[in-house]
C-alpha positions, 0 to 999 in steps of 0.5 A: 490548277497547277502543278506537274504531272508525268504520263507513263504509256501513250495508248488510250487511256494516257493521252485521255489522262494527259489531256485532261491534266493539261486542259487542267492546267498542269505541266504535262510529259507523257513518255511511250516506249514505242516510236508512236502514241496508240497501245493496242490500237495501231495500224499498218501499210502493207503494199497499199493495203491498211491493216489494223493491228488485230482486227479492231473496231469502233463502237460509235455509241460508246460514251467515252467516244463523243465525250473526248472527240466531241461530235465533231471529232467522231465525225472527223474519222470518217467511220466506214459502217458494217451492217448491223448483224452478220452472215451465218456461213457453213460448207454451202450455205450463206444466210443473213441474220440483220437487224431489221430495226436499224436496217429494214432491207435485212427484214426478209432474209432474217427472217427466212433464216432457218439457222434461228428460230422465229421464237429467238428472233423474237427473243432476241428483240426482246433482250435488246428492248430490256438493255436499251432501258437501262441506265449506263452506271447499270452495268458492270454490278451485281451478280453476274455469270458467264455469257452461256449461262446468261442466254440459256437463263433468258431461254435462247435455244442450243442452235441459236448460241452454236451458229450465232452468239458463238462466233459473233461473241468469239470475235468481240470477247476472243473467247468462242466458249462464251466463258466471258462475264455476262456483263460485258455482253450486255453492255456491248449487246446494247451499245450494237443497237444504240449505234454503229460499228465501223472503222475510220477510213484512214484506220483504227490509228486515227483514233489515237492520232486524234486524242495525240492532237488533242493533247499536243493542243492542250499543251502536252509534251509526247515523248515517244521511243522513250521508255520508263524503268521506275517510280520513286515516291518522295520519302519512299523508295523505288516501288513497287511500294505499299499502300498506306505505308506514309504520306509522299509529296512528289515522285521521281520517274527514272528512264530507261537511260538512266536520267530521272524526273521530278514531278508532282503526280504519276498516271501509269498507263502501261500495258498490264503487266509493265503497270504492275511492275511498275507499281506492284498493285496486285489486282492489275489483271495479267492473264491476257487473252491471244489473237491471232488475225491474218490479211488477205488479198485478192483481186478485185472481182465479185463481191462477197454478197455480204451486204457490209457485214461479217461472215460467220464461221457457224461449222468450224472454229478455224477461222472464227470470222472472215471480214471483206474489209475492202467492201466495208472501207474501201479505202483499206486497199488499192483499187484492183485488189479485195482485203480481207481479215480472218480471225483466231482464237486460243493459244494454239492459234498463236504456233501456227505457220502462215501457210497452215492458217491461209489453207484454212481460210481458203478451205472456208472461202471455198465451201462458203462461195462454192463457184470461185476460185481462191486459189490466189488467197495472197497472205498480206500479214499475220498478226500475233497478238498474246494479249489482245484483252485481259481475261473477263471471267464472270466476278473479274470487274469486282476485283479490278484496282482502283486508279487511286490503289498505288501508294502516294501520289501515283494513280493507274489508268488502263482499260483494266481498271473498267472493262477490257475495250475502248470504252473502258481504256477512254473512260479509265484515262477520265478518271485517272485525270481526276485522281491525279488532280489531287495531288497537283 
């Protein structure tokens, strides 16, 4: 194949898009704005500690995975693994909820918390046997409802959503009211129990630094600090255009300082809504969901006892989750000191200070672990992120845009046009590749 194609935006799913129309054979430039490649996914050095921009994680079952690393690219990030399930904590209490098939030891103490019934443990069990049957192409159709509604269908009791699903869910949807669309717990409910969950040691950068590699390998030219201002069509104007109003051979990409580029294909890979301005798609999903999550350090000392997982916030939303990093990867901070990473949810999180979120986190450590002290909680960073994911009521992924939706040979790639994860920005880079083609 030949031809030229231009990538707009360097998160996930452009360097996918990129890659795969050079390994095509196509001429590839791919521009982002940012002085580095990566989107949403992005990492930081503060002092010595590694901190990711928002807590973020890797899922290493999901398909989109292994397919553009390759087992050994997955390999090569060197993946620092929770445990499989969490800690439920309240003012003086701290109990396990494991998962005993993929982690035995966890067995006895899962079973001796009395913040779930036997009877959903037991069920929970079974709603994984029934997800672990399903086919990949099974998600994501038909009808669908919110995640609340969907574990009292399946019978899960009042204590069992509030202590649990409520927090574990807040901190993977963003959205602690279970309002999210049920597909997207069950897609990543399966994906739990199918692999692990970690983080690369070197951070969650590494993941786009690696598909970068893969690109630059494939022959793509990745211009960064270079943004996009518009998209012109051959025989058309400057979009947004419609679809359907003619046939266009080429397009013209017009940068920021003024000079343009003639190619023969156009991957919008922009975040949400520069993807729409930029191509005026209408169903290009705008309404973000925030998040808010704060570092924290401390000296080295005793451990958290968490065993390498997350702990719970069962008695108050502030913070929803509490994750002693530095005993998960300990490479995410310096030898004498402990990192940890809190999260918030809800807008209003995103107007508070520093110190008023710190106080809070203190205040959960110290009822949590009432024999220690916290009283040298250390604020590292606070990230303050509007548009962590865009917003997944039940019904959005019918109504999501196609990549091919643009007028002309222009196409869209973005988590948006699947399901707001890294599995859905990896997936969407594949499949725009392919629309592209046709135009080359």
């Amino acid at each position: 194949m030949n031809g030229d194609a231009t990538v707009v935006g360097g998160g996930l799913s452009g360097l996918v898009a990129a890659s795969r129309l050079a390994e095509a054979g196509a001429d590839v430039t791919l521009y982002e704005r940012r002085p580095e490649v990566g989107g949403r996914v992005r990492t930081e050095t503060v002092d010595g500690f590694t901190l990711d921009r928002g807590f973020q994680v890797l899922f290493s079952s999901y398909p989109a995975v292994e397919r553009e690393l390759g087992a050994d690219g997955l390999d090569d990030l060197d993946l620092r693994t929770f445990a499989p399930g969490a800690t439920i904590c309240r003012p003086g209490s701290r109990s396990v909820l494991g998962d005993p098939l993929r982690d035995p030891l966890s067995a006895l103490p899962s079973l001796l918390n009395d913040e779930v019934s036997f009877s959903d443990k037991a069920r929970t069990l079974a709603l994984r046997y029934d997800l672990s049957k399903r086919d990949e192409g099974d998600f994501f159709v038909g009808p669908d409802a919110p995640i609340r509604e969907y574990l009292r269908d399946w019978g899960f009791a009042d204590d069992y959503v509030t202590n649990f699903v409520e927090p574990f869910y807040g901190g993977i949807t963003l959205d602690r009211s279970l309002s999210t669309s049920k597909h997207v717990f069950e897609y990543t409910f399966r994906a739990m129990g199918h692999g692990s969950i970690g983080v690369p040691d070197e951070g969650m950068t590494a993941l786009p630094a690696a598909l970068a590699d893969r690109a630059r390998e494939a022959g793509v030219e990745i211009r960064t600090g270079e943004s996009v201002e518009s998209v012109r069509i051959a025989g058309g104007g400057r979009i947004p255009f419609r679809k359907g109003s003619g046939d266009a051979e080429g397009a013209t990409v017009e940068l920021s300082d003024g000079s343009t580029r003639e190619t023969d294909a156009v991957v919008v890979a922009a975040s949400p809504p520069e993807a729409r301005r930029l191509t005026g798609v209408a169903s290009v999903p705008t309404e973000g969901v925030p998040n808010v999550t704060g570092w924290y350090a401390l000296p080295a000392g005793d451990s958290f006892e968490t065993g390498g997982r997350i702990l719970l916030n069962a008695a108050s939303e502030s913070p929803n989750a509490v994750v002693p990093m530095s005993e998960v990867a300990p490479e995410y901070a310096p030898d004498d000191r402990a990192l940890l990473a809190a999260t918030f949810l809800g807008e209003e999180s995103l107007e508070r200070d520093d110190e008023d979120i710190r106080e809070d986190v203190r205040d959960a450590l110290e009822s949590w672990y009432p024999d220690r002290d916290f009283a040298g909680l250390e604020t590292l960073d606070v990230h303050r992120i509007r548009f962590a994911q865009f917003a997944q009521p039940p019904g959005v992924h019918a109504d999501l845009p196609d990549p091919d939706d643009p007028e002309g040979p222009v196409v869209l790639a973005g988590d948006y046009t699947e399901w707001s994860s890294i599995q859905g920005a990896l997936e969407s880079g594949r499949t725009a590749a392919k629309a592209a083609t046709r135009h080359l």
